[in-house]
C-alpha atoms as an extended CHARMM CRD file, in Angstrom:
* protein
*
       170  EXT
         1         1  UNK       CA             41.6470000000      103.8240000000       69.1790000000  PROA      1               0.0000000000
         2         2  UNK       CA             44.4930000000      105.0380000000       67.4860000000  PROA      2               0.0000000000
         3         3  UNK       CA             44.3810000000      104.8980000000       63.5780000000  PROA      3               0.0000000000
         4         4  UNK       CA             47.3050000000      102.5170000000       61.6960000000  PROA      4               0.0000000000
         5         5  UNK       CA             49.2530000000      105.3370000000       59.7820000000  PROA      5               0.0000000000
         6         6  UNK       CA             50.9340000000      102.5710000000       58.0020000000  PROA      6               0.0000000000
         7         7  UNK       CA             47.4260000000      101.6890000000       56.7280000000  PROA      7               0.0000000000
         8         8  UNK       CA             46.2420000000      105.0150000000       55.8920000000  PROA      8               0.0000000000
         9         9  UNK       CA             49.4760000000      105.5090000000       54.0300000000  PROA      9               0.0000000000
        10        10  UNK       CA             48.9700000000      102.3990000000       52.0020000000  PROA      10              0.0000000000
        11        11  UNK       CA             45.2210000000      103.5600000000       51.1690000000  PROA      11              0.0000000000
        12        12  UNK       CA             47.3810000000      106.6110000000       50.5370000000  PROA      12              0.0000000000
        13        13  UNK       CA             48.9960000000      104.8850000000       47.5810000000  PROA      13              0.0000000000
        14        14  UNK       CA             45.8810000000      103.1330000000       46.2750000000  PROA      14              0.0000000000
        15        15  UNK       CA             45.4420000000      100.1250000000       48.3130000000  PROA      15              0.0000000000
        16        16  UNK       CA             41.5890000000       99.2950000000       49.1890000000  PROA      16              0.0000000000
        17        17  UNK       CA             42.1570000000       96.8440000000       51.6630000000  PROA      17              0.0000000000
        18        18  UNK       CA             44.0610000000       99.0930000000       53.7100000000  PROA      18              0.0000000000
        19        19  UNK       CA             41.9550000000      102.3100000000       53.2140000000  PROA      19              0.0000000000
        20        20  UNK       CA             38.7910000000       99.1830000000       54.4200000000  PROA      20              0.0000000000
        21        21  UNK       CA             41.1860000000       98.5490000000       57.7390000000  PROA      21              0.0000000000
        22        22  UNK       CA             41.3130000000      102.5380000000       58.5600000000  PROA      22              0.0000000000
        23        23  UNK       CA             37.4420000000      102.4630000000       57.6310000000  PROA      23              0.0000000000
        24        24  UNK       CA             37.0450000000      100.0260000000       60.2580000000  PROA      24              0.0000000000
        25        25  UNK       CA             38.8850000000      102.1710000000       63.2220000000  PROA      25              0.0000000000
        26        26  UNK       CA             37.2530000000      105.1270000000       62.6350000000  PROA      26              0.0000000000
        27        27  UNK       CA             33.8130000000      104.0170000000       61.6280000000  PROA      27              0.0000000000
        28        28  UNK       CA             32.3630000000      103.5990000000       64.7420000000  PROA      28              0.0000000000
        29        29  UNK       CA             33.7270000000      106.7930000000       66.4910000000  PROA      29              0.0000000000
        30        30  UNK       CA             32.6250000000      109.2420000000       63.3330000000  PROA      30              0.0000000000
        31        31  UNK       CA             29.1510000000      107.0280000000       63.7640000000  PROA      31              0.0000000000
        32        32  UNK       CA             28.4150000000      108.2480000000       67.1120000000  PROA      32              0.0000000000
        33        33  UNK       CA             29.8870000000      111.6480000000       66.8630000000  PROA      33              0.0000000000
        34        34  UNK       CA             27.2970000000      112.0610000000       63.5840000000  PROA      34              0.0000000000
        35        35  UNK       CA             24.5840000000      110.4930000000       65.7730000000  PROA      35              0.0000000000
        36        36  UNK       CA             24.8820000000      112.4140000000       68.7470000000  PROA      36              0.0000000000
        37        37  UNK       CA             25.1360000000      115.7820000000       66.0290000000  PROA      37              0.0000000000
        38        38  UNK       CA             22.3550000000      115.0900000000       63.9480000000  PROA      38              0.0000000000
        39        39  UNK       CA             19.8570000000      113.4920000000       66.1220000000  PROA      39              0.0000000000
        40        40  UNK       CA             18.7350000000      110.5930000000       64.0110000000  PROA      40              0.0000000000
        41        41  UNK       CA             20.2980000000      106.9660000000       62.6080000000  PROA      41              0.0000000000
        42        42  UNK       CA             19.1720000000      107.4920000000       59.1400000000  PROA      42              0.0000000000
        43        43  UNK       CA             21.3190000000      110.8400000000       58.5630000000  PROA      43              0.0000000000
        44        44  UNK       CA             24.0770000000      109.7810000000       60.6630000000  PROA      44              0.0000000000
        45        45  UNK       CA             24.4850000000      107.1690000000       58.3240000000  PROA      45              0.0000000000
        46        46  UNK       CA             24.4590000000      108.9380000000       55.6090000000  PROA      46              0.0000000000
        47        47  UNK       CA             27.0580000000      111.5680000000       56.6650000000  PROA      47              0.0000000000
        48        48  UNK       CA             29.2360000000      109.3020000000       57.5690000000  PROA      48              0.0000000000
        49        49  UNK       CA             28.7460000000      107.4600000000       54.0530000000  PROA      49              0.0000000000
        50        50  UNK       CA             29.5870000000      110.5360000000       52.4800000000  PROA      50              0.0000000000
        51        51  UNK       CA             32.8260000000      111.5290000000       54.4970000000  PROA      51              0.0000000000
        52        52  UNK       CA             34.0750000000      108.4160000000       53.4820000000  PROA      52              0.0000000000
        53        53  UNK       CA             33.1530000000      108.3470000000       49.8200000000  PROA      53              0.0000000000
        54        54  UNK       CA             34.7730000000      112.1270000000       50.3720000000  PROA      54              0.0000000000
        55        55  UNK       CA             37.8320000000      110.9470000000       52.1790000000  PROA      55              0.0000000000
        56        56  UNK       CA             38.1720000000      107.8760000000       49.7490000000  PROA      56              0.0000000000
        57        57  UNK       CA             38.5380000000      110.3960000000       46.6150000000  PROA      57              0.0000000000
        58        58  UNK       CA             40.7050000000      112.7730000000       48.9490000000  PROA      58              0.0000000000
        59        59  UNK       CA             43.0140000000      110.7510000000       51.0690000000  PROA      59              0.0000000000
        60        60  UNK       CA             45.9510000000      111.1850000000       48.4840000000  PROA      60              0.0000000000
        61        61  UNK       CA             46.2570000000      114.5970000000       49.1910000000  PROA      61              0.0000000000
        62        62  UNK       CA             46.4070000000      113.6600000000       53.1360000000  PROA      62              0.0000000000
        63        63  UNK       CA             50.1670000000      115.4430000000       53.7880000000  PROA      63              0.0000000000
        64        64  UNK       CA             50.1930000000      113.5080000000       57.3560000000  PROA      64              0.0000000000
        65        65  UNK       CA             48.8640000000      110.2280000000       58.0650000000  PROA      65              0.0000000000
        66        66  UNK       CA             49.1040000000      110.2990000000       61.4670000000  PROA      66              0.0000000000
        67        67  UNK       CA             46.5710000000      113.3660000000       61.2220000000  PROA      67              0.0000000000
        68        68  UNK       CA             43.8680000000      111.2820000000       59.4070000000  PROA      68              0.0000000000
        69        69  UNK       CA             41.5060000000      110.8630000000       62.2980000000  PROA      69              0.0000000000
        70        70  UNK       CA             41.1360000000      114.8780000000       62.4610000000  PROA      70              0.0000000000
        71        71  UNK       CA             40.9370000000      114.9750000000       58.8760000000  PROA      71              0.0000000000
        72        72  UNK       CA             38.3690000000      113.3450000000       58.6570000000  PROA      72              0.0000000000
        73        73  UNK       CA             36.2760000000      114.1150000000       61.6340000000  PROA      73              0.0000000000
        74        74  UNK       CA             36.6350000000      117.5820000000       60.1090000000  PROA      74              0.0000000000
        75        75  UNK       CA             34.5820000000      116.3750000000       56.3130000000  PROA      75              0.0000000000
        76        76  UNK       CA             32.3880000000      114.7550000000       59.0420000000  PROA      76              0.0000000000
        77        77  UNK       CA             31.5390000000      118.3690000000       60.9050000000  PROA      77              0.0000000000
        78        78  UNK       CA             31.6700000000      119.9900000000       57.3450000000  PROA      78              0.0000000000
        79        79  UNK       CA             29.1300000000      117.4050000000       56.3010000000  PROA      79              0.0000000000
        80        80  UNK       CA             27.0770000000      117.7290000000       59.4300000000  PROA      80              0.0000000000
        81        81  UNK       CA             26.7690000000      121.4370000000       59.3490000000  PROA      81              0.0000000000
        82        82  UNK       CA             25.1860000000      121.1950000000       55.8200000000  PROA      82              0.0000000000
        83        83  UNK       CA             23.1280000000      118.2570000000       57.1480000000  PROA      83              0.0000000000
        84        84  UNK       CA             22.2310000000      121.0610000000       60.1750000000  PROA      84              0.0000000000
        85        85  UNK       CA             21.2650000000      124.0400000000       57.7510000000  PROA      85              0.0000000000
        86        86  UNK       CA             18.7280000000      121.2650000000       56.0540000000  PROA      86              0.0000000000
        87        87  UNK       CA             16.8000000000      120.6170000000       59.2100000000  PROA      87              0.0000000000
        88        88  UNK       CA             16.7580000000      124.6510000000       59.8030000000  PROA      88              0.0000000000
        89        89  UNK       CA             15.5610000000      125.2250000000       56.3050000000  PROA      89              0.0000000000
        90        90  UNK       CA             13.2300000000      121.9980000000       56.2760000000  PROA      90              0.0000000000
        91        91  UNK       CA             11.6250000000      122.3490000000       59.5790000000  PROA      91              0.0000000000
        92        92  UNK       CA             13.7070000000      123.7670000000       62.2810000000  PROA      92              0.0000000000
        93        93  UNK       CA             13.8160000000      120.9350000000       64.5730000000  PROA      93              0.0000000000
        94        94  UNK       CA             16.0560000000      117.5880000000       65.3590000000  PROA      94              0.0000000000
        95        95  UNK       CA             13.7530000000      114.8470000000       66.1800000000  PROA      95              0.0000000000
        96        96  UNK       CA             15.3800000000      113.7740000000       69.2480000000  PROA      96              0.0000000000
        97        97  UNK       CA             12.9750000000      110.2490000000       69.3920000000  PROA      97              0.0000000000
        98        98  UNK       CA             15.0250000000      108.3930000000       66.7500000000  PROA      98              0.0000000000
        99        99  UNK       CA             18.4210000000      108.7420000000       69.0210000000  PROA      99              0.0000000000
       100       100  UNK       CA             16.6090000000      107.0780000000       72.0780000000  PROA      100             0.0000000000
       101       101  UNK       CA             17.5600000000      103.2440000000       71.3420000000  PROA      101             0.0000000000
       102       102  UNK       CA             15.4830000000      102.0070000000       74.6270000000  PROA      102             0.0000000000
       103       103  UNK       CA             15.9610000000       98.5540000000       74.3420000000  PROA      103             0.0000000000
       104       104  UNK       CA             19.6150000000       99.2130000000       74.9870000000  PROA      104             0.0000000000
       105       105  UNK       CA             21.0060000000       97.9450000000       78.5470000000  PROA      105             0.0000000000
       106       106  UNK       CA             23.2970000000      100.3650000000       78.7320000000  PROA      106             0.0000000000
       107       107  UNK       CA             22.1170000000      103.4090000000       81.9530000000  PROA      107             0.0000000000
       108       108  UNK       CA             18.8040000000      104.7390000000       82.7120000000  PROA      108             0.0000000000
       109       109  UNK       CA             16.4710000000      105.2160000000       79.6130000000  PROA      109             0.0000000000
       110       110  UNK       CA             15.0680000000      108.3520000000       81.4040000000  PROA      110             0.0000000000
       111       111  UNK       CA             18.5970000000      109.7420000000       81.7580000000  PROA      111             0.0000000000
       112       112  UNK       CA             19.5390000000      108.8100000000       78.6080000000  PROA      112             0.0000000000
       113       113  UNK       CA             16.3880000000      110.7320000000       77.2670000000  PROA      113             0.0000000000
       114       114  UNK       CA             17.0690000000      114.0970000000       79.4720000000  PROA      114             0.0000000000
       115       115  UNK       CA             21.0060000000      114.0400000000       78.5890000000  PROA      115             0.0000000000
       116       116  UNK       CA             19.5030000000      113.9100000000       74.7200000000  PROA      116             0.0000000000
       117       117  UNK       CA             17.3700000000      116.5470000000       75.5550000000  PROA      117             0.0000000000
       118       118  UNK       CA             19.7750000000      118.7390000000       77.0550000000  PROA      118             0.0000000000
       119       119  UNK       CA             22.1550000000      118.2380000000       73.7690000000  PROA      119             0.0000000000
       120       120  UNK       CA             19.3350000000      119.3950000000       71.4570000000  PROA      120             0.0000000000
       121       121  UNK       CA             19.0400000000      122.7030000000       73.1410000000  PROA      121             0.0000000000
       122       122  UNK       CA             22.7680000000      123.4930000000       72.2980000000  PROA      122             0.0000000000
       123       123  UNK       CA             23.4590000000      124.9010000000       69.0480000000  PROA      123             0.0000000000
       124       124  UNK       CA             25.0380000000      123.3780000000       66.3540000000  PROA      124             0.0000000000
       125       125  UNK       CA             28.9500000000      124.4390000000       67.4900000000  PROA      125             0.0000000000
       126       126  UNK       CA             28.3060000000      123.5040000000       70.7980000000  PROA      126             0.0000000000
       127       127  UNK       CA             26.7450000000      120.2360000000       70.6390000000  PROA      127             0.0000000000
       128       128  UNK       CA             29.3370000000      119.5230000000       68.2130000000  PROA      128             0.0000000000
       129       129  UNK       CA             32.0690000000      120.4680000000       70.6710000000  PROA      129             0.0000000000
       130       130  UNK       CA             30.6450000000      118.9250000000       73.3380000000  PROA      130             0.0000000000
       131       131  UNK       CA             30.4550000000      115.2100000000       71.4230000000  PROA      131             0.0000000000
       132       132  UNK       CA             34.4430000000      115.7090000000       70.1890000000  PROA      132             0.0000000000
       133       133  UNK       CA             35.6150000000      116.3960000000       73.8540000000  PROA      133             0.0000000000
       134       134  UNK       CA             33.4510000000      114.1780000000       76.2430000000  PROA      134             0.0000000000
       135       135  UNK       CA             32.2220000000      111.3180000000       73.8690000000  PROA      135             0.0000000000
       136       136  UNK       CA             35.2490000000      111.0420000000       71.7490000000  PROA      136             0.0000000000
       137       137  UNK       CA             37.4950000000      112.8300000000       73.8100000000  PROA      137             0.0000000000
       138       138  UNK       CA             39.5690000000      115.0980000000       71.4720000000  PROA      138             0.0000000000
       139       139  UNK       CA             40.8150000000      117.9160000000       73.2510000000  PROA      139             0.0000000000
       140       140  UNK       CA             40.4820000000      121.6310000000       72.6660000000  PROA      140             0.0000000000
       141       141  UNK       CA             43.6080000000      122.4210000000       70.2670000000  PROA      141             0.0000000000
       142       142  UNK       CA             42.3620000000      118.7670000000       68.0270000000  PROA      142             0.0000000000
       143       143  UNK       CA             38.8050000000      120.1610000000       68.4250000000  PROA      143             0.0000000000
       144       144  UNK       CA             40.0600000000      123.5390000000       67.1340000000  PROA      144             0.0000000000
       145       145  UNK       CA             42.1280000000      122.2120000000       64.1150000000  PROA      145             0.0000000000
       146       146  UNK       CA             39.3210000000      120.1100000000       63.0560000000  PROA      146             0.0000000000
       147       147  UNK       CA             36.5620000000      122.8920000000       63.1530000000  PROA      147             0.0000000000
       148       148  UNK       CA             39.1540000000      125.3250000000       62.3030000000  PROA      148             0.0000000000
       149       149  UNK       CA             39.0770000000      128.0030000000       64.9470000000  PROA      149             0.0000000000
       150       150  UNK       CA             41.5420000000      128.9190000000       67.7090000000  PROA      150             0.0000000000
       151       151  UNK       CA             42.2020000000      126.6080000000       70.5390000000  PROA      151             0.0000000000
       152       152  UNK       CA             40.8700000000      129.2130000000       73.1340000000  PROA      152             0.0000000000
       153       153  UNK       CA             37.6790000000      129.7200000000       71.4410000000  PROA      153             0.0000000000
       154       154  UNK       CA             37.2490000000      125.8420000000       71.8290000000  PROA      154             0.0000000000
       155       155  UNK       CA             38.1140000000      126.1070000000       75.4740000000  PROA      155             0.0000000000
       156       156  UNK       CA             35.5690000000      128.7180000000       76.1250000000  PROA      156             0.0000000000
       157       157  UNK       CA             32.7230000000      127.1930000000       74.2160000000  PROA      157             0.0000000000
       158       158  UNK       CA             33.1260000000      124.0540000000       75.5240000000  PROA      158             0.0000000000
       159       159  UNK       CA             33.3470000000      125.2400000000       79.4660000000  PROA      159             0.0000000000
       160       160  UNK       CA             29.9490000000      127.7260000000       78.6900000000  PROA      160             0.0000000000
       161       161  UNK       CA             28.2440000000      124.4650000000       76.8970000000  PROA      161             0.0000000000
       162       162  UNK       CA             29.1340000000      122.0840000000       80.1520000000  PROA      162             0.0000000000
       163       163  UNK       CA             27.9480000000      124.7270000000       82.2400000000  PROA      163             0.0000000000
       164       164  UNK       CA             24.3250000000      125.3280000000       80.0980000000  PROA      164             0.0000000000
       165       165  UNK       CA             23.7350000000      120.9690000000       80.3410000000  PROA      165             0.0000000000
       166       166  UNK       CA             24.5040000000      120.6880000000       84.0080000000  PROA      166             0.0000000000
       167       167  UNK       CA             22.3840000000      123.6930000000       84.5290000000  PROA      167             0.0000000000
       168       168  UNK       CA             19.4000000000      121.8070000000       82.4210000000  PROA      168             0.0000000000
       169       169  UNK       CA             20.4240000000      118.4700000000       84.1000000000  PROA      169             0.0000000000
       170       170  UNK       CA             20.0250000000      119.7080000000       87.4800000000  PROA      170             0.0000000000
């Protein structure tokens, strides 16, 4: 879903309403991508309560609004990667159990579990890559403006990371 950039340049200007109405579009989308980074509800909530409490402060200095949705997936990976270096420091593991929702309808729980299993053996960039292109589907040059690095580097680490889960999946 696109984002309103006639909204985002009223939240621009102050308006709360309209910064609540981009909040909306985006909130579900920066929810999964945090989910599928992190590996748990609790701190994919969080992160994404703190991009937007971080975009809220920052969105007047937005120079494009039709570039908000890559702004702001970009606080989200900054805030991730911090989120990331905590588990390393804390204890070096995701725990992949809180991501399974089970009583979901939607595929195969046992697929659902392996394809979550095969995500937590990529590292941090790739995983992240991997969730912007195939579960939000950004593509490589977006990708590489929001983690800041070249388009080609995205391109590569994306086709090696594709290639490493349908080697696992198989």
């Amino acid at each position: 879903m696109n984002v309103d950039a006639g909204a985002v340049r009223r939240a621009k200007e102050g308006n709360i309403e309209s910064f609540e109405m981009v909040y909306s579009q985006v909130a579900p989308d920066l929810y999964k991508v945090a989910l599928y980074t992190l590996g748990n509800t609790h701190d994919a909530e969080d992160a994404v309560s703190e991009t937007f409490l971080e975009a809220f402060k920052g969105i007047r200095n937005l120079r494009d609004e039709n570039s908000f949705r890559p702004w702001i997936m970009k606080i989200l990976s900054i805030r991730c990667k911090r989120r990331i270096g905590q588990y390393v420091k804390d204890k070096n593991s995701i725990d992949i159990d809180e991501i399974l929702d089970l009583s979901s309808n939607e595929g195969d729980p046992s697929q659902k579990a392996e394809v979550l299993t095969a995500l937590d053996q990529l590292n941090h960039d790739e995983r992240l890559i991997v969730v912007l292109s195939v579960l939000q589907g950004y593509t490589s040059k977006e990708i590489g403006s929001i983690l800041s690095c070249p388009q080609g580097t995205v391109s590569s680490k994306l086709h090696r990371s594709l290639k490493k889960l349908r080697a696992m999946l198989s």
